[in-house]
VOGU-3710 file (C-alpha; in Angstrom, 3 decimals, decimal comma):
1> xxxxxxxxxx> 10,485/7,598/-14,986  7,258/9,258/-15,500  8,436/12,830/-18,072  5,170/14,631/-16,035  7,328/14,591/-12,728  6,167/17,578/-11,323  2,385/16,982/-12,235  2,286/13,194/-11,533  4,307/13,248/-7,938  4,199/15,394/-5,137
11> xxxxxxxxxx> 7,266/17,587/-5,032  9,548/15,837/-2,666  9,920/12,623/-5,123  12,984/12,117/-6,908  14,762/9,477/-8,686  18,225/8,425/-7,927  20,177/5,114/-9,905  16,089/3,911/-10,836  14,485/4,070/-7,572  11,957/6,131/-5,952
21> xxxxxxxxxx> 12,740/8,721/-3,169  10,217/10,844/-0,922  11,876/12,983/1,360  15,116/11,342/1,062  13,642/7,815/1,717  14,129/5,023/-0,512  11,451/3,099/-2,014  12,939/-0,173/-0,642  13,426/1,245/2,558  9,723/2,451/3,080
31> xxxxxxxxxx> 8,775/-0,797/2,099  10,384/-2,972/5,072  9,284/-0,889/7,703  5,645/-0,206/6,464  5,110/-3,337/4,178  3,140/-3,077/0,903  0,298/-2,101/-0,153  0,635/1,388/1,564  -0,083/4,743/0,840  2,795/7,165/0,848
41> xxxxxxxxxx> 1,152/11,188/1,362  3,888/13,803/1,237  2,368/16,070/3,880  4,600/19,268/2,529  3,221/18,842/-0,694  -0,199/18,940/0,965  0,161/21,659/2,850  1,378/23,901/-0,270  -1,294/23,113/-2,459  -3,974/24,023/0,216
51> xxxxxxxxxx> -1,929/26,968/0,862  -1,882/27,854/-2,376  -5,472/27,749/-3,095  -6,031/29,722/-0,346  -3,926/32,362/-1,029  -5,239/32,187/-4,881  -8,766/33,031/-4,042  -7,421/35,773/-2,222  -6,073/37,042/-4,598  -8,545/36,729/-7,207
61> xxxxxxxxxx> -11,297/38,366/-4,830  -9,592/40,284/-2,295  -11,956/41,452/0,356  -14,382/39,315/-0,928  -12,895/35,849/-0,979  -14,491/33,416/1,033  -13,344/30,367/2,377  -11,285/26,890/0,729  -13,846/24,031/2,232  -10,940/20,810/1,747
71> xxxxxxxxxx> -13,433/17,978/0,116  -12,982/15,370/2,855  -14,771/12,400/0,698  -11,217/13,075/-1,256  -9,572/11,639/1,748  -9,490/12,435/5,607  -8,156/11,325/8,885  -7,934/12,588/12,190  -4,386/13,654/11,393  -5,129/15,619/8,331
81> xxxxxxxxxx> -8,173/17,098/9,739  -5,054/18,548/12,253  -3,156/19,857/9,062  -6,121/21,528/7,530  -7,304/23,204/11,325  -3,824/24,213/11,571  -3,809/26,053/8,274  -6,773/27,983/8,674  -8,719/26,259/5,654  -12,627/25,137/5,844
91> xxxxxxxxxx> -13,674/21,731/5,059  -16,688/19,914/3,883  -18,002/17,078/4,756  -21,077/15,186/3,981  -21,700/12,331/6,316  -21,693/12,037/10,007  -18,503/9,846/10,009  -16,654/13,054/8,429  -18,089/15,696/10,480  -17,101/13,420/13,688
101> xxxxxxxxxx> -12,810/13,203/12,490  -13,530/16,846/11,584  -14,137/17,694/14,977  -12,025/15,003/16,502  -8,679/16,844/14,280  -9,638/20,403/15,871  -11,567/21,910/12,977  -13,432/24,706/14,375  -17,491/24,266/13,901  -17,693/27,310/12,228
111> xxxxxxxxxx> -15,639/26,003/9,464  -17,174/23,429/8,422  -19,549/22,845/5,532  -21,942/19,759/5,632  -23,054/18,312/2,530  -24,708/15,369/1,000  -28,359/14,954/-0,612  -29,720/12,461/2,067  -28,459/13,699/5,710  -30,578/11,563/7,921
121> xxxxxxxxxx> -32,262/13,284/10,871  -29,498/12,375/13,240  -26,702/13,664/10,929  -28,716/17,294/10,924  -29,136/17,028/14,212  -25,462/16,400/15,126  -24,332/19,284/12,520  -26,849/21,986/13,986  -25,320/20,607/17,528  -21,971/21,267/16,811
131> xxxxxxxxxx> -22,986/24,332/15,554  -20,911/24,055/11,661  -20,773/26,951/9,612  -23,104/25,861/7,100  -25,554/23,077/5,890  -26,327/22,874/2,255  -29,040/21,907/1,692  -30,306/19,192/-1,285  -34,137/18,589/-1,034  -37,698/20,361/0,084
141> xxxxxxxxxx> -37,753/17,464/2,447  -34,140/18,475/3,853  -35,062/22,166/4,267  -37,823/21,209/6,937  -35,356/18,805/8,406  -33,043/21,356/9,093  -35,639/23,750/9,993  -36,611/21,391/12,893  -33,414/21,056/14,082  -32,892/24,302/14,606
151> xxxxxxxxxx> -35,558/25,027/16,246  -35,646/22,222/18,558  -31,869/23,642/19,440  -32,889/26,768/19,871  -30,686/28,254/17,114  -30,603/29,763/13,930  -28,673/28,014/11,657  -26,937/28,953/8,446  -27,726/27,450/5,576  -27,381/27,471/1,309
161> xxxxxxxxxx> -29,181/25,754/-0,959  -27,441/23,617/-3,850  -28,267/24,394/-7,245  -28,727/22,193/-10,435  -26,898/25,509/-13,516  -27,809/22,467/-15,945  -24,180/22,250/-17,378  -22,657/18,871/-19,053  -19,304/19,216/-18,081  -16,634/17,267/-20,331
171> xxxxxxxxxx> -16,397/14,555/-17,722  -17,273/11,060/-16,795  -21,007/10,416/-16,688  -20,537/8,901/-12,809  -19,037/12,623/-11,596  -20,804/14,472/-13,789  -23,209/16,653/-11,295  -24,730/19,922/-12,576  -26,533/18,450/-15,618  -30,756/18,048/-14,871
181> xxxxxxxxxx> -30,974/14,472/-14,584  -29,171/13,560/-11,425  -29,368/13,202/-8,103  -28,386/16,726/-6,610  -29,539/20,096/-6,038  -32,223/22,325/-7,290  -32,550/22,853/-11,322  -32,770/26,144/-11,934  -34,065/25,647/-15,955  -37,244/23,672/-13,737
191> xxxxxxxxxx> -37,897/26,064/-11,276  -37,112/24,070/-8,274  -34,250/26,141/-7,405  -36,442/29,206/-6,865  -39,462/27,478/-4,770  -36,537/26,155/-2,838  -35,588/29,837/-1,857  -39,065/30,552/-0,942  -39,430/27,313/0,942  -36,327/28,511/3,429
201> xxxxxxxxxx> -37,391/31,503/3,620  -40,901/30,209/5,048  -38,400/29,449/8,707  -37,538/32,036/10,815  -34,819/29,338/12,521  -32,748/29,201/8,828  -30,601/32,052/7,823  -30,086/31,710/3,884  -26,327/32,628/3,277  -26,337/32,158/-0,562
211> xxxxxxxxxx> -26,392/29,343/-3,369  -23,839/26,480/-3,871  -23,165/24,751/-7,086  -20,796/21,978/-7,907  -20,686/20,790/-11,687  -18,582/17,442/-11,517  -15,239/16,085/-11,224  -12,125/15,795/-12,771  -12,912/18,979/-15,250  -9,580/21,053/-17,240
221> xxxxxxxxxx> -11,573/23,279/-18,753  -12,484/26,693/-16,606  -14,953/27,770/-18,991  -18,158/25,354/-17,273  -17,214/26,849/-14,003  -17,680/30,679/-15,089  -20,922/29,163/-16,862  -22,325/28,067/-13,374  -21,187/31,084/-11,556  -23,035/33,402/-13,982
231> xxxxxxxxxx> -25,960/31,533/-13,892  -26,113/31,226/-10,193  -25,583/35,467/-10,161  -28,611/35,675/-12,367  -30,617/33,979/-9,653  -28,980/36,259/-7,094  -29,816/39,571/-8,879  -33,392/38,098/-9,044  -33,937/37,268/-5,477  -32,648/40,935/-4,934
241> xxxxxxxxxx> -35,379/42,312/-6,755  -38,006/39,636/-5,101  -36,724/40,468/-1,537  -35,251/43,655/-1,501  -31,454/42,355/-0,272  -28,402/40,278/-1,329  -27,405/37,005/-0,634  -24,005/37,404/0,534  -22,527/34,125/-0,355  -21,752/32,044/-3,339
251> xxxxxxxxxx> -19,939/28,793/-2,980  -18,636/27,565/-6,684  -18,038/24,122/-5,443  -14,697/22,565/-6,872  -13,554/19,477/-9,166  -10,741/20,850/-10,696  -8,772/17,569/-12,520  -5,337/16,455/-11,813  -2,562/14,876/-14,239  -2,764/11,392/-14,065
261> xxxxxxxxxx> -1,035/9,793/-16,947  2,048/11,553/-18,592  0,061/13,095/-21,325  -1,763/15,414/-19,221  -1,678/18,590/-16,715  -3,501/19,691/-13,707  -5,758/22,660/-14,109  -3,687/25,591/-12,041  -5,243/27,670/-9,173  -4,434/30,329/-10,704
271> xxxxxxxxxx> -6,189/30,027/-13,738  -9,512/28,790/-12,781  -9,990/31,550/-10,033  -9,181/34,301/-12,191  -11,436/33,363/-14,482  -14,185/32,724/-12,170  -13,116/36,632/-10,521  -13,583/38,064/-14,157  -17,099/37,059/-14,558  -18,477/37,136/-11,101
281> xxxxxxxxxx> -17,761/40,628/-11,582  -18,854/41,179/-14,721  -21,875/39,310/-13,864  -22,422/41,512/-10,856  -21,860/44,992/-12,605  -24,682/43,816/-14,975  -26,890/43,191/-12,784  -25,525/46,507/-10,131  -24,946/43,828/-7,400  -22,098/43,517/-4,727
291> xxxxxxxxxx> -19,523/40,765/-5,459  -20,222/38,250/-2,785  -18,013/35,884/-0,610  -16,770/33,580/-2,935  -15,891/29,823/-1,517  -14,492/26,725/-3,524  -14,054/23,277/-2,731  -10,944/21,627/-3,886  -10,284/18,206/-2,642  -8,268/16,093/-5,469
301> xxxxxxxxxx> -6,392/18,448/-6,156  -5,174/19,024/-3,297  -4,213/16,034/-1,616  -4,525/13,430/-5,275  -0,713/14,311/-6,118  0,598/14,323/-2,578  0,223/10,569/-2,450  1,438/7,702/-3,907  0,668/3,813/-3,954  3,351/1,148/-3,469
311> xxxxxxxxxx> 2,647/-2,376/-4,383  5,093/-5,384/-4,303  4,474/-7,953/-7,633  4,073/-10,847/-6,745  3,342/-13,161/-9,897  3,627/-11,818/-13,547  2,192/-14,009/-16,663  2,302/-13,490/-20,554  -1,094/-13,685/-21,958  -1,073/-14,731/-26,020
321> xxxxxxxxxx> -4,162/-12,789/-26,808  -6,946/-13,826/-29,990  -5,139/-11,827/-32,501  -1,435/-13,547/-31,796  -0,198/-10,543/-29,368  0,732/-10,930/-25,821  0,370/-8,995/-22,784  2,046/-9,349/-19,416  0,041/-9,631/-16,834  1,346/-8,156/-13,895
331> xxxxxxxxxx> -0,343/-9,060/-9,789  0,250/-6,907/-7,323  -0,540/-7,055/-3,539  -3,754/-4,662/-3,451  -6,189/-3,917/-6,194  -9,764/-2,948/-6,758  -9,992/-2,848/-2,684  -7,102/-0,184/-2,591  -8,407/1,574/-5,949  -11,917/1,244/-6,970
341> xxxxxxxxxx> -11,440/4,426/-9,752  -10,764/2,334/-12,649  -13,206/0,114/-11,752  -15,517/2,581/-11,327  -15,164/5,075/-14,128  -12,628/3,229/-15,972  -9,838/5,814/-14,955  -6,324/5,612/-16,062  -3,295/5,596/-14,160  0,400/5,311/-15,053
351> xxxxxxxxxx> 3,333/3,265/-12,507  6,647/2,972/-12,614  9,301/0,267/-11,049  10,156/2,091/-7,578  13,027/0,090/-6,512  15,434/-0,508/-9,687  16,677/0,880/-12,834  15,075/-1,495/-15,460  17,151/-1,382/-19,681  14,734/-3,688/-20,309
361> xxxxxxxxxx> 12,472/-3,404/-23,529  8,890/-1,910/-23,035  6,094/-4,704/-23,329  2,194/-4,568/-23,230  1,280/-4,859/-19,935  -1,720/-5,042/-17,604  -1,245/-4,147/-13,630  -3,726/-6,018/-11,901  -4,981/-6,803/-8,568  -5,092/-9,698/-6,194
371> xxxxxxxxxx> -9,214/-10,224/-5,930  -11,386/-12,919/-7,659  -12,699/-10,419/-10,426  -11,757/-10,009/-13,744  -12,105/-6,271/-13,395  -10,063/-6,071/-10,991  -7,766/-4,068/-12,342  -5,252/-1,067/-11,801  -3,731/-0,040/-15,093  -5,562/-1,607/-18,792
381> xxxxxxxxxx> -2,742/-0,817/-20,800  0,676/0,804/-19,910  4,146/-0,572/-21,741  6,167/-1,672/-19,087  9,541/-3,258/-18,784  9,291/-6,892/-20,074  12,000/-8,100/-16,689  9,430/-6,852/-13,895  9,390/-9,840/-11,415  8,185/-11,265/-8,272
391> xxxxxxxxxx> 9,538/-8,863/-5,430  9,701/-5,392/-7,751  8,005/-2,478/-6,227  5,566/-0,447/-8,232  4,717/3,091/-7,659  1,461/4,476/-8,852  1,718/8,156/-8,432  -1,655/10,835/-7,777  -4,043/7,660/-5,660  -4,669/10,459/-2,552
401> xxxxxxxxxx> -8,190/11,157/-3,912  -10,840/8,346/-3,993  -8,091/5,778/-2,997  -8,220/4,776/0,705  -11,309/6,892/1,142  -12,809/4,370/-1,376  -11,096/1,593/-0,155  -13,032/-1,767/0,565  -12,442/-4,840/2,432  -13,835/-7,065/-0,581
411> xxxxxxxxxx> -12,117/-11,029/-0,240  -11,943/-9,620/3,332  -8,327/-8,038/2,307  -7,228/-5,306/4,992  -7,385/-1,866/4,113  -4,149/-0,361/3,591  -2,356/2,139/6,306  -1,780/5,824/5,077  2,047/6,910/6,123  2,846/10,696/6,290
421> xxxxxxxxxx> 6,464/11,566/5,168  8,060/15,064/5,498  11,711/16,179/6,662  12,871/12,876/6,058  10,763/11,218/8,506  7,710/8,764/7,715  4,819/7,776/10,322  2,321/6,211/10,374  -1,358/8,490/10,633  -3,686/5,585/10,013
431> xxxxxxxxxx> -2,601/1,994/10,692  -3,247/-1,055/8,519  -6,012/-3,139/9,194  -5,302/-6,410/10,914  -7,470/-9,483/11,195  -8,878/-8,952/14,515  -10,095/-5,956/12,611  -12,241/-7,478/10,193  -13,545/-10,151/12,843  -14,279/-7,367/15,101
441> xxx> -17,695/-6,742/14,011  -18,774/-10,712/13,718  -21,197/-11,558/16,551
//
């Protein structure tokens, strides 16, 4: 078993004689009833990490904390839209298809976010409808969009305006997003971020709220994240002096990282927020400015460690490699359709046999994937027991982010169901695909 328990798995896993319990339920026994591949999301352990973001920034801004926006392109469902409208939180979303299970899980408008930097027409048009909390807002072209929605509504609708702090954060180039050359936001260092301000306020149907900045993904360090909040203050302070008032809002975005091999640890709540509430602060005393409402976005982090993966092997084979060496190769029942990440950005994961105790000696392995690609693959290199066989389950702890919201139907393979376990009890909140499912759409 993994010796990161507590960062790896959510906190109702356990191990008892070599096999994997959530809430009291066996691997093997989660298995039969729900089959394999499935995700397994430990809805306690969700709960208490939104919970305890929430009552972080709190604590870290008092009066002035804002709101936790869940990141829904981490994963969401009508069900745990229901979780996250039941405790209170925000959530962002960035394409129709997430606004609509917002709404359908009893999110209140007013607490959503909507995102993205291409909303088509009818995606504005359906926000400013439902009348969300917020739009951000990602181009000059998007800022007339919304402009015209609003108007043609009759309404006035709230709005910020993402900014480009021109930061390389220490993470993959794919989720790296607050550096100049990419596809989001407004660079400040160009200018753009400042004729975007002028730009909104050009229509009397927006009401600028503030400035939103999100730097990337998977980040440990808390140091960029003060960096962008400082520099986003220092565009604050100057549209004070242009215009005479505040902006009252300042959303720092999120992509705190999460432990995913044994080696590593998830950045804590605690830490990050604190750090950003000692230099917004600062920042704001320099420039004799009121600390504004302070929002963040965590999504991973949230919900990544409050699910698991279990696969069923179902062929193994012992590679000699060029240099003499072997490697087992080890085929599971899902694969690049189930998790795209180390496809992707070559991410790393770690697994462990779910259903047995295993004495036997550590080999050089390589999990892999059913599909017809060499790439398809779900762990490079990870020393496994050398008796893994046909029938073993493997569990591959932290897959709630980027897994089944990622998930494909590539080789037309079904996409997986999500179970929900807590108490002892597991149900199902979003089925398994079947084959009338994929046909469904053929005309």
């Amino acid at each position: 078993m993994s010796k990161n328990l507590q960062s790896l798995w959510s906190k109702n896993i356990s191990i008892k004689g070599g096999e994997l319990y959530c809430s009291g339920i066996s691997a093997s026994t989660l298995a039969a009833e729900f089959k394999t591949p499935t995700f397994f999301l430990d809805e306690d352990d969700f709960r208490t990490r939104a919970l305890n973001w929430n009552t972080e920034l709190s604590k870290a801004f008092g009066p002035q904390a804002g709101r936790v926006y869940y990141a829904a392109k981490a994963f969401i469902c009508v069900e745990v839209a229901r979780w996250i409208a039941d405790l209170g939180i925000g959530i962002d979303v960035c394409t129709g298809g997430e606004l609509a299970v917002a709404l359908k899980g009893g999110i209140k408008p007013e607490n959503i976010e909507v995102h993205g930097n291409n909303k088509s027409v009818e995606e504005i048009e359906q926000a400013v409808a439902a009348g969300v909390g917020a739009i951000v807002m990602d181009s000059l072209f998007e800022i007339e969009r919304v402009a015209a929605a609003a108007t043609s509504s009759g309404k006035v609708q709230k709005v910020l305006l993402r900014l480009t702090p021109g930061i390389e954060a220490h993470t993959h180039e794919s989720i790296a997003t607050a550096h100049e050359d990419v596809k989001f936001g407004f660079s400040i260092a160009s200018g753009a971020a400042w004729q975007a301000i002028v730009e909104t306020k050009k229509h009397a149907s927006l009401e600028l709220r503030g400035l939103h900045s999100h730097i990337g993904s998977q980040i440990f360090e808390t140091e960029p994240f003060a960096i962008a909040a400082e520099r986003l203050i220092e565009l604050l302070a100057k549209y004070n002096e242009e215009f005479d008032q505040q902006l009252p809002e300042l959303d720092l975005g999120g992509g705190y990282g999460i432990a995913y091999l044994d080696d590593e640890s998830e950045i804590q709540a605690a830490d990050v927020l604190s750090t950003l509430a000692k230099v917004v602060k600062q920042s704001c005393v320099k420039y004799s400015l009121e600390v504004p409402k302070i929002s963040i976005e965590p999504g991973r982090t949230i919900v990544g460690p409050s699910m698991f993966t279990l696969y069923t092997v179902g062929t193994t084979k012992v590679v000699t490699l060029e240099n003499g060496s072997t490697r087992n190769y080890v085929s599971v029942d899902g694969g690049m359709s189930d998790n795209l990440r180390t496809a992707l950005y070559d991410a790393e994961y770690t697994a462990i046999i779910a259903n047995r105790e295993s004495s036997s000696k550590k080999i050089a392995t390589r999990v892999v994937g059913k599909h017809c690609e060499t790439g398809d693959i779900i762990i490079k290199d990870i020393d496994m027991s050398a008796d893994i066989t046909p029938g073993d389950l493997l569990a591959t702890p932290a897959t709630g982010a980027y897994g089944r919201s990622m998930a494909t139907n590539y080789n037309h393979i079904s996409r997986p169901p999500v179970v929900a376990i807590k108490d002892g009890k597991a149900r199902i909140i979003l089925r398994r695909e079947s084959i009338e499912d994929l046909l469904r759409l053929d005309i």
